[in-house]
C-alpha positions, 0 to 999 in steps of 0.5 A, a space after each residue: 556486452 557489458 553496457 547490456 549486462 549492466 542494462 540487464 541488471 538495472 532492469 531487474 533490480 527496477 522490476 524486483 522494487 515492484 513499482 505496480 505495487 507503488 500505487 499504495 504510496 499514494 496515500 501519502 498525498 491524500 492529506 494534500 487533497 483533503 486539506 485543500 492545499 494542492 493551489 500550494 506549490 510548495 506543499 504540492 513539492 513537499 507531498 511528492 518528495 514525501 511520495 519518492 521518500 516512501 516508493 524508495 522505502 518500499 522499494 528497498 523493503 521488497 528487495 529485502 523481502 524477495 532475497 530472504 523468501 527466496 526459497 519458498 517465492 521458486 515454489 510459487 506458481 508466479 513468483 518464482 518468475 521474479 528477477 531474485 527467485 529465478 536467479 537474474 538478480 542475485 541476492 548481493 546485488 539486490 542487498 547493495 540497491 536496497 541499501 542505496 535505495 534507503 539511503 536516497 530515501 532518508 537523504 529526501 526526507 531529510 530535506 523535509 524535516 527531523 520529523 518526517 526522517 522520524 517518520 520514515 525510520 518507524 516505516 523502515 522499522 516497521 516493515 523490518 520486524 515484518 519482513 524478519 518475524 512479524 509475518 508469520 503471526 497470524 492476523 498481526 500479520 495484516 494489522 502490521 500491513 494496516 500500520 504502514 498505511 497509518 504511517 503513510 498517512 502520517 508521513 503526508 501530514 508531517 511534510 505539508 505541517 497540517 493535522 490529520 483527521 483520525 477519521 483518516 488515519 482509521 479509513 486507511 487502516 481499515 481499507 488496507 485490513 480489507 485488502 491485506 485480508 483478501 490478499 490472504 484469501 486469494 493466496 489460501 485458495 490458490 497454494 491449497 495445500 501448499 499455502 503453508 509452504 509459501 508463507 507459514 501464517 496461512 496455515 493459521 487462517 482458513 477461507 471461512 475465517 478470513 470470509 467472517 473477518 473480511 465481512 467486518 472489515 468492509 462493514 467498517 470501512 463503509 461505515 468509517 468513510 461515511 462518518 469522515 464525511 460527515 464529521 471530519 474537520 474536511 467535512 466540517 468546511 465543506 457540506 457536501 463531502 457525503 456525496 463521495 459516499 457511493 463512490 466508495 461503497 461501489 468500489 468496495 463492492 467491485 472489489 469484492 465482486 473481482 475477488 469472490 467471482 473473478 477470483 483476484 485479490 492477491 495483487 491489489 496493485 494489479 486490478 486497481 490499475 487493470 479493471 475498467 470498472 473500478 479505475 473510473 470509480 476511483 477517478 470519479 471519487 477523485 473529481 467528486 472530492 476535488 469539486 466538493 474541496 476546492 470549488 463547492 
C-alpha cells in the first residue's frame, strides 16, 4: 500500500513538472546545431547537461506556479484536472520536489561552469518575478515569456564556449512572443468572460488587440529568420543556409492556420508533438539545416 502510494506521488509530481511542455528547452541545443559542433563529444555532453539543468529548472517553475494558482487553475475547464488543483498532490510536497529539483539543476550547472550557474540563477530569477507579479502585467507578461527564451539561448552558448549570433538570440524572442501572444488568445476565447478569472492580465487584452500584435509578430519573425540566414556568422560559412527559409514560413503559417481554424494555441507543446503536418516541417527544417551545416 504504501510502495503504491509513493508510486502515486511520484507520478504526480512528474506530470505536474509538465515534461510535454519541456520541448521549449530544446532551444538551448540550438547553439549546438548552428555552430556545427555536434561531431564534438564533449560539447554534445556539454549541450544536454545545459538541456536537464533547464527541464529541472522549468520543472520546479511549474510546481511553484501550480501551487500559488491553485484556486483559479480548479476554475479552469482543463487545468483543474492537474495533479496540485485537483488535490493528488498536495501543496508541501510539490514545494519539497521543486526545491530538490532546483537543487539538482544548479548542482549539473555547476559542473559546467561559474557562468552557466550565473546563467541558470537569472532563468531561476526570471520566472520568480514572473510566477509572483510580473504575469499579471499586460504585454510584459509575454515579453517576460520571450526572455527566458533568450536565456535558453544563452544558456547553450555558454556550456559549448561559442558566441551566439544576436540574429538567434532575436529569432527565439520573436517565436516565442508569437507563441506566448497566441497562447493569450486561445485562453481569452476560451474562459469569455471568465478569462479574468483565471488569469488577471487577460482582462487587458482583447481578441483584436492581440490579433494586431500577432500580425506583427509573425511578420518579424519571418523577416528576422531570413535576414539570420543570409547575414549570420552560421550563414557566413555556409551559402546555402536560405534554402530553410520555407520551412520556417510553412510552419508559421500552420501554426496560424491551427490556431485561427482549429482553434488551438493554448498548449504549444501539445500541437508541436500531436500535428502531422507541422512535425514533419520541423524534421524537414532540421535535415535542410543539418545538410547545409555539416555537409554542403
Amino acid at each position: 500500500m504504501a510502495g503504491s502510494r509513493a508510486a502515486g506521488m511520484v507520478r504526480s509530481v512528474a506530470l505536474s513538472m509538465r515534461p510535454k511542455q519541456w520541448t521549449k528547452n530544446l532551444i538551448v541545443l540550438a547553439p549546438l546545431i548552428f555552430s556545427g559542433r555536434l561531431g564534438d563529444p564533449a560539447a554534445v555532453g556539454a549541450a544536454l547537461l545545459a538541456l536537464v539543468t533547464f527541464c529541472l529548472l522549468s520543472g520546479a517553475v511549474y510546481l511553484v506556479n501550480d501551487v500559488r494558482d491553485l484556486e483559479q487553475d480548479r476554475r479552469h475547464e482543463k487545468k483543474r484536472s492537474r495533479p496540485i488543483a485537483s488535490g493528488a498532490l498536495s501543496s508541501p510536497v510539490a514545494l519539497v520536489a521543486a526545491a530538490l529539483a532546483t537543487a539538482g539543476a544548479l548542482g549539473i550547472s555547476l559542473l559546467l561552469s561559474n557562468q552557466f550557474t550565473v546563467v541558470a540563477l537569472g532563468f531561476l530569477v526570471l520566472q520568480a518575478a514572473y510566477t509572483f507579479g510580473l504575469k499579471h502585467a499586460v504585454i510584459l507578461d509575454v515579453m517576460l515569456i520571450a526572455a527566458g527564451f533568450v536565456l535558453r539561448i544563452a544558456a547553450g552558448t555558454v556550456a559549448i564556449d561559442v558566441p551566439a549570433s544576436p540574429w538567434l538570440y532575436l529569432c527565439a524572442a520573436l517565436l516565442a512572443l508569437f507563441l506566448g501572444l497566441g497562447k493569450r488568445r486561445h485562453e481569452l476565447l476560451l474562459l469569455e468572460e471568465e478569462a479574468g478569472n483565471h488569469r488577471a492580465v487577460l482582462d487587458d487584452y482583447s481578441p483584436e488587440l492581440l490579433d494586431v500584435m500577432l500580425s506583427t509578430v509573425t511578420a518579424a519573425t519571418i523577416v528576422t529568420y531570413s535576414l539570420y540566414t543570409f547575414f549570420s556568422p552560421t550563414a557566413e560559412r555556409h551559402n546555402y543556409l536560405m534554402l530553410t527559409i520555407p520551412f520556417v514560413v510553412y510552419g508559421v503559417f500552420r501554426y496560424l492556420y491551427l490556431m485561427y481554424k482549429r482553434n488551438l494555441g493554448g498548449s504549444p507543446e501539445e500541437i508541436l508533438l500531436t500535428d502531422v503536418p507541422l512535425i514533419i516541417t520541423i524534421l524537414g527544417w532540421l535535415a535542410a539545416s543539418g545538410v547545409v551545416i555539416y555537409f554542403a
